[in-house]
C-alpha positions as CSV (number, residue, x, y, z in Angstrom):
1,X,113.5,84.1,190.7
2,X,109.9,84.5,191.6
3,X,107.5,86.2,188.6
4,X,104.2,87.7,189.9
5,X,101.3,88.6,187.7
6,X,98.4,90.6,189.1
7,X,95.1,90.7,187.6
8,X,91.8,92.5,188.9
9,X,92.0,95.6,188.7
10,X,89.7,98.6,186.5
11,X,87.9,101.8,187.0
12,X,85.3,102.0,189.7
13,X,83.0,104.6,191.1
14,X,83.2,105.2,194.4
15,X,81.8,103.4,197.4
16,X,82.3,100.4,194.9
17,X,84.2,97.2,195.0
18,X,87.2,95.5,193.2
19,X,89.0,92.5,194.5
20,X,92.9,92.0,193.0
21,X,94.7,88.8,192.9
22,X,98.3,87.7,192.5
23,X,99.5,84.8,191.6
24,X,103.7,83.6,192.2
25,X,105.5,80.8,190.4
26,X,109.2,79.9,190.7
27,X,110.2,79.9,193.8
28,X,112.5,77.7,195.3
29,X,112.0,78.7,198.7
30,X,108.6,78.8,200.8
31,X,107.4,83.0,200.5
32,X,107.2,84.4,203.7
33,X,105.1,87.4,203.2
34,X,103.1,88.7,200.4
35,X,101.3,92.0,200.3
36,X,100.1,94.6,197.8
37,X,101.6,98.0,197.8
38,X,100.3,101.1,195.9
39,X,101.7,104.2,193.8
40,X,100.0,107.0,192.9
41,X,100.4,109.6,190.7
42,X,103.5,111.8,191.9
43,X,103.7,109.6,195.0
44,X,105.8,107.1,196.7
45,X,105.2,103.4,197.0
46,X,103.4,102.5,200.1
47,X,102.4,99.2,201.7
48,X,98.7,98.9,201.6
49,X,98.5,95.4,203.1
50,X,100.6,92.2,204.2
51,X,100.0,88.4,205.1
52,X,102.2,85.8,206.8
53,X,102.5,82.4,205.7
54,X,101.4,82.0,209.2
55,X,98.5,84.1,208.2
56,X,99.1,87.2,210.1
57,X,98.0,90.8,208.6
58,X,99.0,94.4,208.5
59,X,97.2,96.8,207.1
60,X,97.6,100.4,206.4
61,X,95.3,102.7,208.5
62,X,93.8,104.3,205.4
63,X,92.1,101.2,204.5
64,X,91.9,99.4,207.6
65,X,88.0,98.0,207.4
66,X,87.7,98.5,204.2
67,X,90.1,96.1,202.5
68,X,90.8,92.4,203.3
69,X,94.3,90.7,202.5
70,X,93.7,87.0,202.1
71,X,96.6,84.5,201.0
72,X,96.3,80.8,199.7
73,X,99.9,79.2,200.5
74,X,99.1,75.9,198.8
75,X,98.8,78.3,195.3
76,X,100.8,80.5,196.4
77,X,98.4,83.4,195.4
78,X,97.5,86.7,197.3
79,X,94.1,88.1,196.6
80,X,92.8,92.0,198.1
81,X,89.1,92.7,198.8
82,X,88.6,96.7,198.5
83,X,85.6,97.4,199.4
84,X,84.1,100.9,200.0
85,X,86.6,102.5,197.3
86,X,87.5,106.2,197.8
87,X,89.0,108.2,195.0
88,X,92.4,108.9,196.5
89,X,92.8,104.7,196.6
90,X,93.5,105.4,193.0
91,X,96.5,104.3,192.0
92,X,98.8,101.3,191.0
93,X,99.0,98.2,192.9
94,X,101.8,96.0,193.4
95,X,102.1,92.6,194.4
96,X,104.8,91.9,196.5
97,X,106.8,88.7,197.5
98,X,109.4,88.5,200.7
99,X,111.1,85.5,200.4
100,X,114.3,85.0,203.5
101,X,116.8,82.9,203.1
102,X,120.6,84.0,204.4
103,X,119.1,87.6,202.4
104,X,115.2,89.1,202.3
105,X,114.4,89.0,198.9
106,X,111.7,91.2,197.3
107,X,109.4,90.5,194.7
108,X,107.4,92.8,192.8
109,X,104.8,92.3,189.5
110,X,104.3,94.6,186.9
111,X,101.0,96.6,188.4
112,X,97.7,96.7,188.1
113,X,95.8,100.4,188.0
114,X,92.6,101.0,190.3
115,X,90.8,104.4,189.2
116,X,87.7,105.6,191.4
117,X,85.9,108.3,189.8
118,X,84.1,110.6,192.3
């Protein structure tokens, strides 16, 4: 079982700056991928951005050049520079953890909210 617990995040005008990390423990396996996802109000859960082990990133195209996904592997943490914050990036943000075996597993934390005022 791997627990994730996100910190970083707050209320923000926008055109401002927050950066969220997550950190995983208990894994017996190496993590693949991690990523962040978000939720907002009355909305699905989408993928906001993604990092191999290997390093390799995916971004969404609503905040491509505007966030940065960045991944320590040794600490197994996950961190998320938003930069240039736009009220409709409010929401929650997850922290999310694939870990394969003979199965993909996924991991999620609890959430962190991000509000940008206008």
């Amino acid at each position: 079982q791997v627990q994730l617990v996100e910190s970083g995040g707050g209320l923000v005008q926008a055109g401002g700056s927050l950066r969220l990390s997550c950190a995983a423990s208990g894994s017996r396996f190496s993590i693949n991928a991690m990523g962040w996802y978000r939720q907002g109000p009355g909305k699905q859960r989408d993928m906001v951005a993604s990092i191999t082990s290997g390093g390799s990133t995916n971004y969404a195209d609503s905040v491509k050049g505007r966030f940065t996904i960045s991944r320590d592997n040794a600490k197994n943490t996950v961190s998320l520079q938003m930069n240039n914050l736009k009220p409709e990036d409010t929401a929650v943000y997850y922290c999310n953890a694939k870990v394969v075996t003979v199965a993909t597993y996924n991991y999620w934390g609890k959430g962190t909210p991000v509000t940008v005022s206008s």
